[in-house]
N, C-alpha and C positions, 0 to 999 in steps of 0.2 A: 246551219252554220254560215251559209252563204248570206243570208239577211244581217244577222250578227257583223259580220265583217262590215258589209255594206252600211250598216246603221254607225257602226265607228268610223269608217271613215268619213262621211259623211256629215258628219253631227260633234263628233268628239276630236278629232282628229286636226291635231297642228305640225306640222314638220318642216322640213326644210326649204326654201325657194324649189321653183319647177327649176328641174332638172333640161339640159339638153339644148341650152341658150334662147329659153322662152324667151319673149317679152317682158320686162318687169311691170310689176303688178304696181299700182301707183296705189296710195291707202284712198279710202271712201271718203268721201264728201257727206259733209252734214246734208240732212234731207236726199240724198242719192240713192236710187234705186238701181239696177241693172237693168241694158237694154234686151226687150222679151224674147231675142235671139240668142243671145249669148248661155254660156253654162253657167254662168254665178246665176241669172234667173232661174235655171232648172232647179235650180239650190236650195236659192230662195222659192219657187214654189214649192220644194216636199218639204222644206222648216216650214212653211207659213201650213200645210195639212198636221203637220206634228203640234203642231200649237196650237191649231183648234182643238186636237185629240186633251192637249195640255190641259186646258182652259175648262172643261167639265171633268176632269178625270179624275178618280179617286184620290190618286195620289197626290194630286195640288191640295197644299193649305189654301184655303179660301177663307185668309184673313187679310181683307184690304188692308186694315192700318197697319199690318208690318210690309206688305208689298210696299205700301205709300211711304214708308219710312226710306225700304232698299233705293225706293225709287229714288226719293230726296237725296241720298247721298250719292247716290250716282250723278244726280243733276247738281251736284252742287264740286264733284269732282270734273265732272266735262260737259261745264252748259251748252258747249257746240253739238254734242250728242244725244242731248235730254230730249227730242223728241225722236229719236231713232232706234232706243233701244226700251226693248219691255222687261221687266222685273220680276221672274216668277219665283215662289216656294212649295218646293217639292217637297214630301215627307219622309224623305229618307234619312236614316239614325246614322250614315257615315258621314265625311269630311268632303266635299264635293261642291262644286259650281262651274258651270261651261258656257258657252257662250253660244250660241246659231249664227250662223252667216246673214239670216235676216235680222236680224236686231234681238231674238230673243234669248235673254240671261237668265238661267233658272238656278238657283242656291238650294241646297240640300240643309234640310234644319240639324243635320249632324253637322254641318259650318258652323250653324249660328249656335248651339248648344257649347260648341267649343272656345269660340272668339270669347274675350274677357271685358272688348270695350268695341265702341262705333270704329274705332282707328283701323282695330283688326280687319274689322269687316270690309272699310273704304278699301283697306289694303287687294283684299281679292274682289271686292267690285273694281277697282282701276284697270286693276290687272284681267280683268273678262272683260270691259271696254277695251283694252288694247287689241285683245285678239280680234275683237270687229275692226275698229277702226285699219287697223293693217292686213285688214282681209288671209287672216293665216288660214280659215275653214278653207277656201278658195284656193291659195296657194297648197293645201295639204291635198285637195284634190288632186288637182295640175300635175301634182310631184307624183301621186298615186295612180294617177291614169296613165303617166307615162312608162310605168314600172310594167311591162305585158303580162308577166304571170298575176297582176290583178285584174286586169282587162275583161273577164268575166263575171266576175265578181263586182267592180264596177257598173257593168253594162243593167246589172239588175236594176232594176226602178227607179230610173233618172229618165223617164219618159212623162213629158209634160202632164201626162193625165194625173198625177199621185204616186199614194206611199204603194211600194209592195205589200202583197196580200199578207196579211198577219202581223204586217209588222206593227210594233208599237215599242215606245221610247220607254214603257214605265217596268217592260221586265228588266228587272235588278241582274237577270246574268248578264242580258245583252251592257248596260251600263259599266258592268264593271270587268266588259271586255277590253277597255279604252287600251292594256298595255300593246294590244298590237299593231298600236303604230309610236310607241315609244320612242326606240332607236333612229326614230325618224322627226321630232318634236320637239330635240333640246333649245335647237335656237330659237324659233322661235318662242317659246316662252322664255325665255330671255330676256329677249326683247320685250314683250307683253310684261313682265317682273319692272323694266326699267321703266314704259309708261305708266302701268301703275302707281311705281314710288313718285315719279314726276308730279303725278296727280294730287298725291295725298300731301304732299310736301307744299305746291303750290296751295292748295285748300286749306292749308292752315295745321292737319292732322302731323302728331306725333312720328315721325316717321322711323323711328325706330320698333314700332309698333308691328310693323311688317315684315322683320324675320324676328319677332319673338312668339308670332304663332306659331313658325317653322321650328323654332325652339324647342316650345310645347309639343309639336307631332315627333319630335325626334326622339322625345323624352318617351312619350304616349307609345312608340313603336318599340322602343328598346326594353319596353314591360310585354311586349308579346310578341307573337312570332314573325322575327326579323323577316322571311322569308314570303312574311306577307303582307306588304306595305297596304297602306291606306289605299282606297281609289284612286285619289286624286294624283298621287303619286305616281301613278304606273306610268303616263306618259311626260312628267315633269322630271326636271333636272334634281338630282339628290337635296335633301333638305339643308344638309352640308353645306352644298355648293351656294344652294341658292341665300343662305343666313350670307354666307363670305361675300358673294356679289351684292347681296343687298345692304349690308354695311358698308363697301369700299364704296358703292356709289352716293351714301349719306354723307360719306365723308368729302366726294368731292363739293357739296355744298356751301355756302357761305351765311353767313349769319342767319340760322335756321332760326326766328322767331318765336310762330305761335307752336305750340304743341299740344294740342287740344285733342283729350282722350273720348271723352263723355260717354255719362252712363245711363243714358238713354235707353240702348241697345236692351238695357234688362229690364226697363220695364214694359217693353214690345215685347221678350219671348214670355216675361211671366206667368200668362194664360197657357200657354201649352210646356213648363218647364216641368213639370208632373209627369205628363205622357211622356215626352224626351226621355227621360232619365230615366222611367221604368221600361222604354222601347232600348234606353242602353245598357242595361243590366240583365234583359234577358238576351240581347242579341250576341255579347261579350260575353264569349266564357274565361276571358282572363281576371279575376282577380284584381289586381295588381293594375291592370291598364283601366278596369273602372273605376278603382278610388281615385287615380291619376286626375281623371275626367271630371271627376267630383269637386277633388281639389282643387281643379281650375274652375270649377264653376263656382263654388264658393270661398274663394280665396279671403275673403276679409271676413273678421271677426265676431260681427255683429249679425251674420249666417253661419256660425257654427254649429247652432243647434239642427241647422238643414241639414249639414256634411256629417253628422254624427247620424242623424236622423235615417236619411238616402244609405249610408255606409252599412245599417244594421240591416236595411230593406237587399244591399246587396247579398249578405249570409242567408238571410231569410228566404228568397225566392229559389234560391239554389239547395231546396231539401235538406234536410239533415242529416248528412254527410259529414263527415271531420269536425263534427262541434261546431256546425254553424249556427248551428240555433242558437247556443252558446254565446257564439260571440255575436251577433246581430242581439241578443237582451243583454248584454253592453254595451252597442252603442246605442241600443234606447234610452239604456237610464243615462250615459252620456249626454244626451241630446236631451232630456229631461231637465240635467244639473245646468244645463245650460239657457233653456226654455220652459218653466216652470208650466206655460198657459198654452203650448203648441199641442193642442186637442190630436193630430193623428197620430201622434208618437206611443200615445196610453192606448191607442185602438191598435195597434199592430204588436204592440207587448201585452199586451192583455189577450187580444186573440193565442198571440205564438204561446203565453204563458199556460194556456189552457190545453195545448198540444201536448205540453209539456206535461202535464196534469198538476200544475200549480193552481192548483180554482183558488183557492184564498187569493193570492197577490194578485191573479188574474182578473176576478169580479172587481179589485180595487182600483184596477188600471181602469177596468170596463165601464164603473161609475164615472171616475175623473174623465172619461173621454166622454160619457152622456152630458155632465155637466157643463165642461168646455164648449162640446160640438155645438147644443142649443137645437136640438130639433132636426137632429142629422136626418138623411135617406133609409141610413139603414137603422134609425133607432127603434123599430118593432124584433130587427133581428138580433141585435145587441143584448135588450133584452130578454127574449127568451135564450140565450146564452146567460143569461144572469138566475135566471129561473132554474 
């Protein structure tokens, strides 16, 4: 547990100015490092050991051209910072991005599965620029070492040699420990919310773009259990609060221009929009909150046959239980009337039809999906199901 703590504060962890009439902390300078004396370098030496751990580790997507993408939109929101901070993606199916005291920004593809355009996204890369630039990881230290009942807890592995023994950034309980420095986080991510919108606003992006994700998690939360917000949440200000603050500050604005959404952003996740979305159907056991998800993913018309398609894969994977099978071979033939030539639709109702022991409809689906597919992987097994 002690590592846990230690790994959130350390890493995840934004809260209020030090306490006890510090020094104030002046924000980072482009190209600036910490002098090798001080504790922001002890800092930054166990991020820069966590980021090599990053950089080979299972859990990083290692797909350059979407990194090179995050990376572009962050340089193109704070060129004074584009060579300070690094871009990573992590594979994790929740809502999440943080920022390290050394420069490094990692997004969780349960972000990017959710965001609807580039706007969204600039929205929380601004906002994870800001918490560097204002040295909040540092300040959240400061404020936490001076608290004594952490003072032991703290003292673990912030000796210049490295990480403590075991530790590693990529177990999911330790991450989604972040709520215990909550109560201690609001302002500054506030403040990080207000640089953010500055950003995206100067850049040209849509800025109303930036509490309408918040919008969608509030929606996304109130189809499941309230009592368990998202990650990202635990130590950020209510979704509430932050849509009201981030409107009022649109509005002090003056002739907002460009509002530039682009949809870019979808044809970067395309390659892995498959794995996403079946890593979010089995991880979800609500219902309700994964068609939400869906909904947002394919909101325009001309992807309906997708959201019918995904929607029937939600009944399906979850056994046959309450007539799911039932309804999952409605929304195939849905996604069918709607995509006459999308070859995986006849393979997934045609298998389930055979579950069913529908063999007549089922061999029909299973031909349409040989003909479609054209030389699929599994067409030796296909066929002997036809046999």
């Amino acid at each position: 547990m002690k590592k846990i703590f230690l790994f959130i504060i350390i890493f995840l962890g934004s809260c209020t100015t030090p306490i006890g009439g510090a020094k104030k902390i002046e924000d980072i300078k482009p190209q600036e490092t910490p002098s090798i004396e001080t504790i922001e370098a002890g800092l930054w030496m166990q991020m820069n050991n966590y980021e090599e751990k990053l950089k080979t580790s299972g859990s990083r997507l290692k797909d350059k051209d979407l990194e090179k993408y995050l990376k572009n939109i962050l340089c193109n929101l704070s060129p004074d910072y584009c060579k300070d901070i690094r871009v990573y993606v992590q594979d994790m199916p929740y809502f999440n991005a943080f920022m390290a005291p050394n420069g490094m920004m990692v997004v969780w593809t349960g972000l990017l599965l959710r965001a609807q355009n580039e706007a969204q996204v600039a929205a929380v890369i601004g906002h994870e620029a800001g918490h560097y630039i204002k040295r909040h990881s540092l300040k959240s230290w400061l404020d936490a070492k001076s608290r004594t009942d952490l003072m032991v807890l703290l003292s673990i592995g912030l000796a210049v040699g490295g990480v403590p023994a075991g530790g590693d950034i990529f177990n999911l309980t330790q991450l989604l420990q972040v709520g215990f420095m909550a109560k201690h986080s609001r302002d500054n991510e506030r403040e990080a919310d207000k640089i953010g919108l500055d950003f995206l606003i100067n850049s040209g992006y849509d800025p109303y773009e930036a509490p309408k994700i918040w919008e969608n998690i509030v929606k996304e939360m109130e189809l499941g259990e309230v009592n368990k917000p998202l990650s990202f949440l635990a130590s950020h200000p209510a979704p509430e609060e932050r849509i009201k603050n981030l409107k009022k500050q649109i509005e002090e604005y003056k002739n907002i221009k460009n509002k530039k959404k682009t949809n870019e952003l979808k044809d970067k996740i395309q390659p892995h929009l498959k794995k996403w979305i079946k890593n979010e159907i089995r991880l979800n056991n609500k219902i309700e909150q994964t068609e939400f998800v869906l909904e947002t993913i394919f909101e325009d018309n001309k992807n309906k046959y997708l959201l019918k398609f995904y929607k029937g894969e939600v009944y399906r994977l979850r056994g046959n239980i309450e007539n799911n099978y039932d309804k999952a071979i409605d929304y195939y033939n849905e996604s069918i009337q709607a995509k006459k030539d999308f070859p995986n639709v006849y393979r997934e109702l045609g298998l389930l039809q055979l579950k069913k022991e529908k063999n007549n409809e089922a061999k029909k689906n299973l031909k349409k999906y040989l003909e479609l597919a054209k030389n699929p992987k599994d067409e030796l097994i296909i066929k002997s199901y036809l046999n």
